[in-house]
N, C-alpha and C positions, 0 to 999 in steps of 0.2 A: 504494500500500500504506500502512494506517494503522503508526504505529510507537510506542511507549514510550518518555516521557523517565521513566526511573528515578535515581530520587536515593538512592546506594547510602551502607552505611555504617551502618543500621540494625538490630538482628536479628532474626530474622522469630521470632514470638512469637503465642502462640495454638490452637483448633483447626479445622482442615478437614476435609472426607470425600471420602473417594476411593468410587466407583464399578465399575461393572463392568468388566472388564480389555478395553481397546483391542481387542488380538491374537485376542479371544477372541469378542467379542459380533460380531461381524461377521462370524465364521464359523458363529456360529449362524443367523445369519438365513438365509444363503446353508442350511444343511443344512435350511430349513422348507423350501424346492422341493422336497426330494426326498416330505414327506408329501402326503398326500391327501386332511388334517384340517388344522385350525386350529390353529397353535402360539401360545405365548406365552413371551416372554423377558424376565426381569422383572431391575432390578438396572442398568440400562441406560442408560449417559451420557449428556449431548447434546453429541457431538464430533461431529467436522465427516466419519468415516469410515461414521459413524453414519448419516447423511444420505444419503451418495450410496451406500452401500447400498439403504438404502428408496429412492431413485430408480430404481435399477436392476433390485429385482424389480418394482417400479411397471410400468417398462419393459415386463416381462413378463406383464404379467398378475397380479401376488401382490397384494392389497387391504393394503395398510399402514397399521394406526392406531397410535397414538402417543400415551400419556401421557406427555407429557415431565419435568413435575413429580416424577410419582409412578416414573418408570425403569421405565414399561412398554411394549413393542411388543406389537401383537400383528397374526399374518401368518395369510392365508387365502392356498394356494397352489392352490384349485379349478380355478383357470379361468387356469391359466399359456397363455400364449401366445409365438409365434416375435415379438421386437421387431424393428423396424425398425435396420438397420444404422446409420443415422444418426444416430440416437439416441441409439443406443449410442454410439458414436464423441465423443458430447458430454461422454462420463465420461472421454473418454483422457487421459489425463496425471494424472487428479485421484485415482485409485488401482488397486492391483493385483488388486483382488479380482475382476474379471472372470475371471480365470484360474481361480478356484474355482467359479466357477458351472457352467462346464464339463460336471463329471459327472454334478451333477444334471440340467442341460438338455435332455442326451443321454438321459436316463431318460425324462424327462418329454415331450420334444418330439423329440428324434430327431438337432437339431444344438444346435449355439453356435458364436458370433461373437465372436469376443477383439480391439478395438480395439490401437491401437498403447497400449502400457502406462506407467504414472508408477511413484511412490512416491519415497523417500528416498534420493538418491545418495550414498549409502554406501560403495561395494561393485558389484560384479559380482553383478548377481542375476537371474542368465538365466531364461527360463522353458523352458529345454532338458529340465529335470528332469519338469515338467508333461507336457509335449509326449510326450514318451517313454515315460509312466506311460500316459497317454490312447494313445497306440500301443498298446502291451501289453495293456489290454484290449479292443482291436478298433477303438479308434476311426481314421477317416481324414483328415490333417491334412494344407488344404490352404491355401498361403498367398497371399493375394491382397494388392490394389496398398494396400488400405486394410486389414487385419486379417487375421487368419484365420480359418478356416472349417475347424469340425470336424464330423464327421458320425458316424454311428454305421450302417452299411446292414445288416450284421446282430447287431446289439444288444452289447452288452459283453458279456464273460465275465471270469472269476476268474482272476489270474494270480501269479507269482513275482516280486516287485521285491528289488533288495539296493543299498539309495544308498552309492554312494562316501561321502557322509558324511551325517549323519543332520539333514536339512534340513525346518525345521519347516513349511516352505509345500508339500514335495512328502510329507512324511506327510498334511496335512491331504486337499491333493488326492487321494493314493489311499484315504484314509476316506471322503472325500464321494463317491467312485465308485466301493468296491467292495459298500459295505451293500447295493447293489441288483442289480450284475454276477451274471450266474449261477454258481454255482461257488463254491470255495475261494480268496483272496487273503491272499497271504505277505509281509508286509513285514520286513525285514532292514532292522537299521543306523536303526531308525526314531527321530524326537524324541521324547523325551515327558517335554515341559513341562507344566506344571499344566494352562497351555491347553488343548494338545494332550489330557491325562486327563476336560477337563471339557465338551470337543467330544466323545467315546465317549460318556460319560456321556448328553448329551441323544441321539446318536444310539442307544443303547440305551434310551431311554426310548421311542424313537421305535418301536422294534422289531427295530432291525439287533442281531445278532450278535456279540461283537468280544472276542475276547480279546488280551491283553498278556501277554509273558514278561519273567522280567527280564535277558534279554539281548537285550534292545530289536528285540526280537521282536513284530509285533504279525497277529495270524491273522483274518479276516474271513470267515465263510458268507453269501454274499448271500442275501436273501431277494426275494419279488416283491413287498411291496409292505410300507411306512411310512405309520404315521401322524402325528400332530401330538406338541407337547411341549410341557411348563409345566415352565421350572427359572429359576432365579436365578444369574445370570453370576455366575464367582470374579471377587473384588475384584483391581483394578491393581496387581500387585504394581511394575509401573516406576513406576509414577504416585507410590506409597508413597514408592519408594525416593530417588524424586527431590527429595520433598518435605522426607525423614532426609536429604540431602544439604545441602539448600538450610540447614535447622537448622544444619549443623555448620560451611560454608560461612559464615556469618554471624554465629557466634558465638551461637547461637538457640535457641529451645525451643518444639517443633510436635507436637500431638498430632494422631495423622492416626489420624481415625474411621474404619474399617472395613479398615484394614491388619492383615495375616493373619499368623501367625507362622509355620505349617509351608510354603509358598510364598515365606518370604524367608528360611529357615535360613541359607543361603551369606551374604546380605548381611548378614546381622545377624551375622554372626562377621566378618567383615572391617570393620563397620562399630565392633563396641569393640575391633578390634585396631586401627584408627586413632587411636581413645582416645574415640569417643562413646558416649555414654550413652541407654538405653533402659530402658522399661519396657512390662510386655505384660499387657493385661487383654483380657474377653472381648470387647472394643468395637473394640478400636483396640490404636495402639503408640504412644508418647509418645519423642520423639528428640529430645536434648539435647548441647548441644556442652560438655565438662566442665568448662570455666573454667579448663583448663590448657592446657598443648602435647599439639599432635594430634600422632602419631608417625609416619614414615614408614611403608611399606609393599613389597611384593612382591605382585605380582596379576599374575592371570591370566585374560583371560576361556574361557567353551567353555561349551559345549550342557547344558542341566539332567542331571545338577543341581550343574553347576559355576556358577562366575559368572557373570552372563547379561551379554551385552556392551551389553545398553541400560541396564543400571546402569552401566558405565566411564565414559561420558560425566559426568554430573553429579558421579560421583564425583571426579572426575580434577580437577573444580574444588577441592574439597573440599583434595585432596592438594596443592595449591598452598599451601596454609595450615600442612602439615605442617615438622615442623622433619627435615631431613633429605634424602636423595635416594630418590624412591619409585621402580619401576621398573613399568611396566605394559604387558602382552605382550596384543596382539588379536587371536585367532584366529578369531575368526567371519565378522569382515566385514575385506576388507586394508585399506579407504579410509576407518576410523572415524577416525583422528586428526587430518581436516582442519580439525575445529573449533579445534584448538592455538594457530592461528596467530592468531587473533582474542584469546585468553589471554596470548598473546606481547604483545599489542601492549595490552595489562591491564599489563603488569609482569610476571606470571608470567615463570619460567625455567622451559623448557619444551623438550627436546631430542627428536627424533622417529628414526627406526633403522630400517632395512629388515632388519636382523639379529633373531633371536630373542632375546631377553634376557629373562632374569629363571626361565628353563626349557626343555623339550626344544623340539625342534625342529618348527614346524609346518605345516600344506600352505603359508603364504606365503613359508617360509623362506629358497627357493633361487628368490625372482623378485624384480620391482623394485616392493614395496610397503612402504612407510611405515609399520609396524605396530607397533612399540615406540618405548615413550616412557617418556623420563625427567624425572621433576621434581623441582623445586627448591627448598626451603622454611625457612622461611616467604615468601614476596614480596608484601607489600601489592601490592592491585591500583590500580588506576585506573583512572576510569571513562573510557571512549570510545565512538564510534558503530561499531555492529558491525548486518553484513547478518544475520539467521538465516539458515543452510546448510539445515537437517532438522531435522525434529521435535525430537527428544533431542541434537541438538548445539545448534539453537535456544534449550530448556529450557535447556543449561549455561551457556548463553552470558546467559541471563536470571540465572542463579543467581549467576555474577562479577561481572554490573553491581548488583546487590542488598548484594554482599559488597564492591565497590570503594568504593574515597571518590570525592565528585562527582557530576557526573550524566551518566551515559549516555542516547545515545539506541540503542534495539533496534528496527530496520526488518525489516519483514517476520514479522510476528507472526503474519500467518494459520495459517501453517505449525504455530506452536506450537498450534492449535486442532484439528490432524487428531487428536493424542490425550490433550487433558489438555483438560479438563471444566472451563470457566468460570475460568481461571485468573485471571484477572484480580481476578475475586470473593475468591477464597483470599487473594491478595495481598495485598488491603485488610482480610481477617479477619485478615491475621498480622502486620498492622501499616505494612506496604513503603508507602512512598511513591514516585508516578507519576501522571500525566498520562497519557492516551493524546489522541495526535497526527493 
């Protein structure tokens, strides 16, 4: 693995552009299998999620061209075809999206093949929720020594879901699978992140149905057939947020081109309640750390449109810089605070709590998870060699060695590539000094 000696101690200064949102573009390409036309998805990164997507309807059949300069895909899903198991199996570990292809595949081709699955160890992030959605509308799921094998023998129909909690991968799955199900599909308890509203968006362009209530309610009329779509991905609101971080972390000023305002309301109020500064025009948002003391806090994270917990991460570096003791409670994922221990070993004070703190009580509350943390501030950091864990605990851990005195080395960078767009380029726009190794 190549790795980063960063020579921290500078503030990052300058501007960068964030692109189409990770969580988001990826689930559009997967909704062009379900047309019968030619989509185009414009706005479009070049991360590494990006990629093995286009490998995987490759797999199948979908014609993928790619302007990559200009953030355009565009997918012909005519001639989808059954891929080969093996093939498949080459994507395992390297992401979770196979689990999304799913509904459409069963539309289009009759089954799918879900290899053994990766993504970000986080968290408990079963795909029991998938699996059971795909039950409910007729599918039959069976599991073999290498994957599973789901089939469809007489077709989907429209059904009732109500998720225990309102999980953004198992709404996505029952939109990708009920536009086309015959019948009525009821979802209860459903997510609905900007992503989430801007995956409707194209599948209604496409021709499905789909209403929202605002008691997170979301109603689907399948129809028999989709066509193609042309829309422009919402901009990365984590990529943003991480970036207003990494400024305020460093004592810095970064204006981040194509950063949205009504997609970071929540963040942008916790971010001048820590004491940074912003300003918002039609282009972008400009994030500045204010030349005084940053102030503790109380946070919480949970589902849009509360705090989203891929912002806690970079922030939580940030909050190390704060004078005071901040309290920060993680309801989404129980196993987000393992990046601490690498901040621990920065300087940071950094205290972690299987207890609820800082608010009510939540599903972690009464098990043996790690989910609230207290920090301590201000504590200069110090630079050391830290492994990257995941994506967004990787990005935090890059944003301490930027903000320490000295020089770290960050091994295992690729990680940071599954969703932030040339990072390294940014880096050297906003001034950081590094090597890469």
């Amino acid at each position: 693995m190549s790795h980063l000696q960063v020579h921290g101690g500078t503030p990052l200064q300058g501007e960068i552009t964030v692109r189409g949102a990770k969580n988001f573009v990826s689930k559009a390409m997967v909704a062009a299998l379900l047309g019968e036309d030619t989509s185009e998805l414009r706005n479009v990164p070049e991360i590494r999620d990006v990629n093995v997507v286009a490998g995987l309807l490759r797999l199948h059949g979908v014609q993928v061209e790619r302007d990559v300069p200009g953030g355009v895909v565009r997918l012909d899903p005519r001639n989808v075809e059954i891929a080969h198991k093996a093939d498949i199996d080459t994507h395992a570990g390297a992401s979770r999206i196979p689990i999304l292809l799913c509904g459409p595949l069963l539309h289009r081709l009759g089954e799918a093949f879900i290899p053994d699955l990766g993504g970000c160890r986080i968290g408990d992030r079963p795909i029991d929720y998938h699996l059971e959605i795909l039950r409910q509308f007729g599918a039959q799921v069976d599991k073999l020594d290498t994957g599973i094998l789901i089939t469809a023998p007489r077709g989907l129909h429209g059904t009732k879901v109500d998720l225990p909690y309102p999980s953004v991968g198992a709404t996505e799955q029952l939109l990708l699978t009920a536009v086309r199900a015959a019948g009525v599909t009821e979802l209860r308890n459903a997510a609905i992140e900007p992503e989430i509203m801007d995956l409707i968006a194209v599948l209604q362009r496409m021709g499905a149905i789909i209403s929202v209530d605002t008691d997170r309610v979301i109603r689907v009329e399948g129809v028999p057939r989709l066509g193609g779509f042309t829309h422009a991905a919402l901009p990365d609101r984590i990529e943003a947020a991480s970036w207003a971080s990494a400024a305020l972390a460093t004592r810095g000023d970064v204006y981040v081109r194509g950063a949205r305002q009504p997609d970071m309301m929540t963040f942008l109020n916790t971010f001048r309640k820590v004491g940074g500064e912003f300003d918002i025009d039609d282009d972008g948002i400009r994030f500045r750390h204010p030349g005084t003391e940053l102030a503790s806090i109380v946070l919480e994270t949970d589902v849009h449109p509360g705090f989203m917990t891929d912002w806690q991460q970079p922030l939580v570096v940030a909050l190390t810089q704060a004078t005071g003791l901040s309290i920060v409670h993680e309801t989404v994922y129980e196993n987000r605070f393992g990046f601490t221990e690498a901040l621990r070993q920065m300087g940071a004070t950094i205290q972690v709590y299987r207890e609820c703190l800082g608010g009510l009580e939540c599903r972690f509350g009464q098990r043996n998870f790690f989910h609230s943390a207290v920090v301590s501030g201000p504590a200069p950091l110090r630079a050391a060699d830290i492994e990257v864990p995941d994506l967004r605990g990787g990005f935090s851990h890059l944003i301490a060695a930027l903000a320490a005195e000295g020089t770290s080395q960050v091994r295992g960078i690729e990680l940071i590539n599954r969703g932030y767009e040339n990072f390294t380029g940014k880096l050297e726009a906003l001034g950081a000094t590094f090597e890469t190794v």
